[in-house]
C-alpha positions as CSV (number, residue, x, y, z in Angstrom):
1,X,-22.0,11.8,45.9
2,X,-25.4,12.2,43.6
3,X,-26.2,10.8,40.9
4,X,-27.3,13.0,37.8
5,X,-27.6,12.7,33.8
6,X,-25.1,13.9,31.3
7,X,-25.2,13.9,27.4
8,X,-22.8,13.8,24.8
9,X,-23.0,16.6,22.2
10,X,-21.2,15.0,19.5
11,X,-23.2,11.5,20.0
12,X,-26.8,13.2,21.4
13,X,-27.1,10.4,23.7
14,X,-27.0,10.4,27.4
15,X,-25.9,8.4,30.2
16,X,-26.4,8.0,34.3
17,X,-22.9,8.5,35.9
18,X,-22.2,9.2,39.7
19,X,-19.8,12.0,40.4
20,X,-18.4,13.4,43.6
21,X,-17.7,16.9,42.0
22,X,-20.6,18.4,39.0
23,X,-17.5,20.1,37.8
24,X,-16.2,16.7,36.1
25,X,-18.0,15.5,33.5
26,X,-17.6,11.4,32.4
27,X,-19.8,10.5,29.3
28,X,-20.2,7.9,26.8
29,X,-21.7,7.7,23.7
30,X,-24.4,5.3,24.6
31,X,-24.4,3.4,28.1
32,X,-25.1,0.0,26.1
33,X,-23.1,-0.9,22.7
34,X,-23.7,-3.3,20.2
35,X,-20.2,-5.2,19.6
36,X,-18.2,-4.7,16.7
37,X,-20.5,-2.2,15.1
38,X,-21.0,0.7,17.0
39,X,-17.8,2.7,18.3
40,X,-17.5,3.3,22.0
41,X,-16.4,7.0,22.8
42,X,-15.9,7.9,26.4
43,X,-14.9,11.8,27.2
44,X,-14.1,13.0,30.5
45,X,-13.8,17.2,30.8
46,X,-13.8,19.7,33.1
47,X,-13.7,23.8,32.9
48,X,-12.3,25.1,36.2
49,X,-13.8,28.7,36.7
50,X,-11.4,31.5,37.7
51,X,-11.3,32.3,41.3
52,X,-12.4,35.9,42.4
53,X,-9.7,38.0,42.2
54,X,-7.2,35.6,42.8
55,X,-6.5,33.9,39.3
56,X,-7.8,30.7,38.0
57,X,-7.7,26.9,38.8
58,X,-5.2,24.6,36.8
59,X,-5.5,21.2,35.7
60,X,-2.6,19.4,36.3
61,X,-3.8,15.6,35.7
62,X,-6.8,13.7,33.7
63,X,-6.9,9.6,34.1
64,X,-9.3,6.9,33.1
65,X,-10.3,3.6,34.4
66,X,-11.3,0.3,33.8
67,X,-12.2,-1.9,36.7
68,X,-10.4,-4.7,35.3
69,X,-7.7,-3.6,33.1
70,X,-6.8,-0.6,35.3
71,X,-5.4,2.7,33.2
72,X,-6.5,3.4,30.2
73,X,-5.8,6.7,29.4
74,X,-3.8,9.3,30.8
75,X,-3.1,13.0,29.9
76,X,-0.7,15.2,32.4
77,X,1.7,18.1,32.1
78,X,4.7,16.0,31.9
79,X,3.5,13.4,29.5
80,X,1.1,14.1,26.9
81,X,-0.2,10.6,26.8
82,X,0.9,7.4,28.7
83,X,0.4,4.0,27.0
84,X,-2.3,1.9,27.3
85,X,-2.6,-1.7,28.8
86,X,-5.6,-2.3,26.2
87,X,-4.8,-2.8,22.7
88,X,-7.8,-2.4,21.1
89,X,-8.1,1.3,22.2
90,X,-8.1,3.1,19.0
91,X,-7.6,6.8,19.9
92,X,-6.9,8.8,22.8
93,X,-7.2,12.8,22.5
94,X,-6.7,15.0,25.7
95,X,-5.5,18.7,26.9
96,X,-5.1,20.5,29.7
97,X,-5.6,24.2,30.0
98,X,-4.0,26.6,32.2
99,X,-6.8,28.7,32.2
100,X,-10.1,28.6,33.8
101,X,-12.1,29.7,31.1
102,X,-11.1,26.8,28.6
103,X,-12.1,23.0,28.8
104,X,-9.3,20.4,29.8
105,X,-10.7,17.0,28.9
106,X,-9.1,13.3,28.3
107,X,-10.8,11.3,25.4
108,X,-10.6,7.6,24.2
109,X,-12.4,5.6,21.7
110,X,-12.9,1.9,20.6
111,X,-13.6,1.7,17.0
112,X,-14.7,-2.2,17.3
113,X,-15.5,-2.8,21.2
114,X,-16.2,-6.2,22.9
115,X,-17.6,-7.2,25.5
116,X,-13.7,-6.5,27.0
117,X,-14.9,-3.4,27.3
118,X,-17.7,-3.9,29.7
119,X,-17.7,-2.6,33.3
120,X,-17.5,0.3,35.1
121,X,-15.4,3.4,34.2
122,X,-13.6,5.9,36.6
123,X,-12.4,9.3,35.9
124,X,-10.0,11.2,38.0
125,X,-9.1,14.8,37.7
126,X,-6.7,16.7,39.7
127,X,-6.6,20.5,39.9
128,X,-4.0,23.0,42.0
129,X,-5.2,26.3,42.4
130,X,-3.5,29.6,42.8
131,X,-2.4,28.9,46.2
132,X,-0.8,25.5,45.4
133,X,-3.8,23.6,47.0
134,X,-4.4,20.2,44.9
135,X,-7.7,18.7,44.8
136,X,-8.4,15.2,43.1
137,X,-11.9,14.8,41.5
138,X,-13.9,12.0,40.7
139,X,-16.0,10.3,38.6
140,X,-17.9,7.1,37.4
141,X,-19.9,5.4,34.7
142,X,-20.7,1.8,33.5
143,X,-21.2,1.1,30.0
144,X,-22.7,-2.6,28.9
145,X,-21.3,-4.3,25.5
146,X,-24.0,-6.6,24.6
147,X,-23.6,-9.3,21.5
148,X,-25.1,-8.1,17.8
149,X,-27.9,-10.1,16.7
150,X,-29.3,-10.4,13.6
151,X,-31.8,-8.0,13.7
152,X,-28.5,-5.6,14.8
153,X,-26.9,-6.2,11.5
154,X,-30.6,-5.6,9.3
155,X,-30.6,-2.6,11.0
156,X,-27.1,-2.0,9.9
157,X,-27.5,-2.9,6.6
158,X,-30.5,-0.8,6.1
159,X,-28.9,2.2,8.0
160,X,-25.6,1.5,5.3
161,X,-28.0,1.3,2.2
162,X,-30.2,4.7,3.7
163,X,-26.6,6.2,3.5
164,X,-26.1,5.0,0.1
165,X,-29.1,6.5,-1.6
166,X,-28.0,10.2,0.1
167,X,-24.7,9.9,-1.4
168,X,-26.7,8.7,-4.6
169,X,-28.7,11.6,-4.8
170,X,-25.8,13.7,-4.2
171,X,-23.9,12.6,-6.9
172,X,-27.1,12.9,-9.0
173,X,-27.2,16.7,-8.1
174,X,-23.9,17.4,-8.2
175,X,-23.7,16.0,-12.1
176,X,-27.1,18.0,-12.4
177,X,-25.0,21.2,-12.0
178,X,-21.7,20.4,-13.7
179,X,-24.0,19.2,-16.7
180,X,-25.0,23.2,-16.3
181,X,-21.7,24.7,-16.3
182,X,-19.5,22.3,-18.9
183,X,-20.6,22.0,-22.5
184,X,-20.1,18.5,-24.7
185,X,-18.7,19.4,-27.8
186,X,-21.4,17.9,-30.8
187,X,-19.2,15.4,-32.3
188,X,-21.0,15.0,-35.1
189,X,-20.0,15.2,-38.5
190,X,-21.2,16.5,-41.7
191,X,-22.4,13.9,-44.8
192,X,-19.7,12.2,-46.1
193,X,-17.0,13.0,-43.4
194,X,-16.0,10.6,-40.5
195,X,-14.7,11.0,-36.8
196,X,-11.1,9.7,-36.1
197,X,-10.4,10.4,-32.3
198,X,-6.4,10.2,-30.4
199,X,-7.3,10.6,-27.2
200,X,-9.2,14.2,-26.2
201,X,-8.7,15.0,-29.6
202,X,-11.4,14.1,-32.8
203,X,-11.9,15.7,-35.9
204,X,-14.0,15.2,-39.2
205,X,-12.5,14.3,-42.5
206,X,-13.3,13.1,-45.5
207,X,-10.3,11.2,-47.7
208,X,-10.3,11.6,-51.6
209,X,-10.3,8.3,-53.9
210,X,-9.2,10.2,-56.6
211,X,-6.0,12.4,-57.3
212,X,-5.8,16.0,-57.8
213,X,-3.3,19.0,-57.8
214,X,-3.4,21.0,-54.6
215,X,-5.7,24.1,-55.9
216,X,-8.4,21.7,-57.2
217,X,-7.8,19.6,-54.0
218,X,-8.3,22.7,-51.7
219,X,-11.3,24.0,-53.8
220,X,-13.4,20.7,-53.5
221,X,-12.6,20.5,-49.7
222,X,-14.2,24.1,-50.0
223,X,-17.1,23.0,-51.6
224,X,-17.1,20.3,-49.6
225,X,-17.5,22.1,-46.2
226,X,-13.9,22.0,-45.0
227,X,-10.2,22.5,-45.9
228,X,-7.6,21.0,-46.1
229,X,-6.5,18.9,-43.4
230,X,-3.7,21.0,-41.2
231,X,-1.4,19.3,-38.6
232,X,-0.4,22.5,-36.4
233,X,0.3,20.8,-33.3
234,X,1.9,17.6,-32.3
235,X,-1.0,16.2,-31.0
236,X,-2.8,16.7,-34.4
237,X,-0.1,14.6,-36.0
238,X,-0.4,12.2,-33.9
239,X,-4.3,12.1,-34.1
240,X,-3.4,11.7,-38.1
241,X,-0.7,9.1,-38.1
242,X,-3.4,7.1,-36.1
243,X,-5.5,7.4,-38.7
244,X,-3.3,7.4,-41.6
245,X,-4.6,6.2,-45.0
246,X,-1.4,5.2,-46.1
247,X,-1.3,7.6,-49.2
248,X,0.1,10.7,-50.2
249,X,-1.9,13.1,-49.7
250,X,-2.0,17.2,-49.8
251,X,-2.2,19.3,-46.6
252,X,-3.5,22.5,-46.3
253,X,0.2,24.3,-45.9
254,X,1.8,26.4,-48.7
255,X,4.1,29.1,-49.2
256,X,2.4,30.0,-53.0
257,X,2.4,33.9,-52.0
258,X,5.2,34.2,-50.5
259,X,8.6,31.9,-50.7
260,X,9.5,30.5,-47.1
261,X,6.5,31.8,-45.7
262,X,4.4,29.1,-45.1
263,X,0.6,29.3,-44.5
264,X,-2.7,27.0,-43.2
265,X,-5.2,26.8,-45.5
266,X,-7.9,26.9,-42.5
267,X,-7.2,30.5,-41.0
268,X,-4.0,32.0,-43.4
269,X,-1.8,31.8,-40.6
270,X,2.2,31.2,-40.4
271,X,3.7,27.7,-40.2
272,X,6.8,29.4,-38.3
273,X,11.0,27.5,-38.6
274,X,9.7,26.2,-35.3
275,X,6.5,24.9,-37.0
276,X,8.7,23.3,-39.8
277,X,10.9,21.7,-37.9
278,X,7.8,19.3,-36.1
279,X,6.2,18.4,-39.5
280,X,8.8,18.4,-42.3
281,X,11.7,16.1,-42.8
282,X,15.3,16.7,-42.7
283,X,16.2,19.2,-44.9
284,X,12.9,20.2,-46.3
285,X,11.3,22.3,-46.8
286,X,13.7,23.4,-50.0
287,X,11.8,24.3,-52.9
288,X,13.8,22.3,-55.7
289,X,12.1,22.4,-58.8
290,X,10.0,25.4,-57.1
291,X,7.8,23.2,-54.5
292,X,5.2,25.5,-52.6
293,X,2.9,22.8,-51.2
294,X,3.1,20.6,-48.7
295,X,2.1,16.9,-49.2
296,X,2.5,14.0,-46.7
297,X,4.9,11.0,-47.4
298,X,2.8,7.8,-45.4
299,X,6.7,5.4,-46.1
300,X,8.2,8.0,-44.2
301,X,5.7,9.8,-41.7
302,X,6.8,13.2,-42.6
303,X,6.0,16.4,-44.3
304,X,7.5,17.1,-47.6
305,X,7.2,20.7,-50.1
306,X,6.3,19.4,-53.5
307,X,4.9,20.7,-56.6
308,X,1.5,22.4,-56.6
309,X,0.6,20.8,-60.3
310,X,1.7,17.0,-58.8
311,X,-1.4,14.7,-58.4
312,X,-1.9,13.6,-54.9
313,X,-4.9,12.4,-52.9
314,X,-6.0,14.5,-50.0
315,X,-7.8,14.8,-47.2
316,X,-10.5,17.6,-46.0
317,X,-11.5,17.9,-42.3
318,X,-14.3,20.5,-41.1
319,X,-14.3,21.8,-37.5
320,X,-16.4,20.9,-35.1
């Protein structure tokens, strides 16, 4: 038996283990642990190489060891895992390969150790090669779980709050770049008009204190910067009825041009039966009295067609 040093790649720490074959490998993470906050990971592997010309070595069976609780881990062909007598093991992970040129290895970890877990470790390995021939192997180490001090938990706290300002700074990058890529809308508004918001949806009006017909009300929103307001969506309606003035007021929606064809003010285009049907009440539009405008009822929350000439307030919005 020699005695030799080892390291852990995932851990990049090493520790002294005596082993009776170099093909089996028993490492830790760190031969002493601080309890309660630092894991302890143990991993025992081994890569059998083929034999010449007469196929490779199998692993059949991976154990491992404690010198007081006895069998911790076990990984075979016949069971993938056997249950452990400790309850504070955390994880076990282990395979064994058929082939010589892959790694079969048995793997355990204590997220929160104690000093339970102090002693010395064995691993055993057995291996049948292509002539049926077993072979057990063998290996040992002794890991140390010491009480955390107070210095142990500054250095904690310091490593936690180092950890904190990397994930600060990447957040601070990352909003760096998405401030690149999206654009904030300007929510601002011209003189005179106000922001009424529902939601992710604003827009900038302006509401008249005087009544007019709906050509002289669509000409001052005009002047105005604007148009009238138009409600082409069900989330614009509701945006409005959350901001309802409670008056009746002209929209920018007529059919002056053509009857039954109903157009927006904003771009000329057509308030479709489906359109009609979201906006205007039962039964309306229906041009009694010939009614080509549309004008919003606030005792009833709905569209109505009324008379172009009839005095209504109204309200002008600009686009953002």
């Amino acid at each position: 038996m020699t005695s030799v040093y080892v390291c852990f790649a995932v851990y990049a720490l090493c520790v002294s283990l005596i082993t009776s074959d170099s093909r089996l490998n028993f490492i830790a993470n760190s031969e002493v642990i601080k309890e309660l906050i630092q894991p302890l990971v143990m991993r025992c592997s081994i890569q059998t190489p083929n034999s010449e010309g007469n196929g490779s070595i199998a692993v059949t069976f991976m154990n491992i060891l404690h010198e007081t609780t006895g069998s911790l881990a076990t990984v075979s062909k016949n069971n993938k895992y056997d249950p452990s007598s400790d309850t504070s093991l955390n994880k076990v992970r282990g395979y064994l390969s058929d082939q010589g040129s892959k790694e079969s290895y048995l793997q355990i970890t204590w997220t929160n150790p104690t000093s339970l877990q102090t002693g010395k470790y064995t691993c055993v390995a057995r291996t049948r090669n292509y002539a049926g021939v077993v072979e057990n192997l063998e290996a040992t180490l002794t890991v140390s779980v010491t009480k955390t001090s107070f210095d142990d938990l500054v250095d904690v706290v310091v490593d936690v709050l180092k950890n904190l300002d990397v994930e600060k700074t990447k957040i601070r990058v990352l909003q760096e770049k998405l401030d690149k890529v999206i654009t904030i809308p300007d929510l601002s508004c011209k003189v005179g008009y106000n922001l009424i918001m529902h939601g992710s949806l604003y827009a900038c009006v302006w509401v008249s204190k005087v009544e007019k017909n709906y050509i002289d009300a669509r000409d001052d929103c005009k002047e105005k910067g604007g148009h009238l307001l138009t409600l082409k969506t069900h989330e614009k309606f509701q945006l409005f009825l959350r901001n309802d003035p409670g008056r009746y007021l002209w929209i920018g929606l007529n059919d002056r041009e053509s009857e039954n064809t109903f157009r927006w003010e904003d771009d000329n285009s057509i308030c479709n039966i489906y359109c009609q049907e979201k906006i205007f009440a039962t039964g309306e539009p229906n041009n009694i009295n010939n009614e080509d405008c549309a004008a919003y009822y606030p005792t009833r929350h709905i569209v109505n067609d009324n008379d172009c000439e009839s005095l209504n307030y109204y309200m002008c919005e600009h686009p953002l």
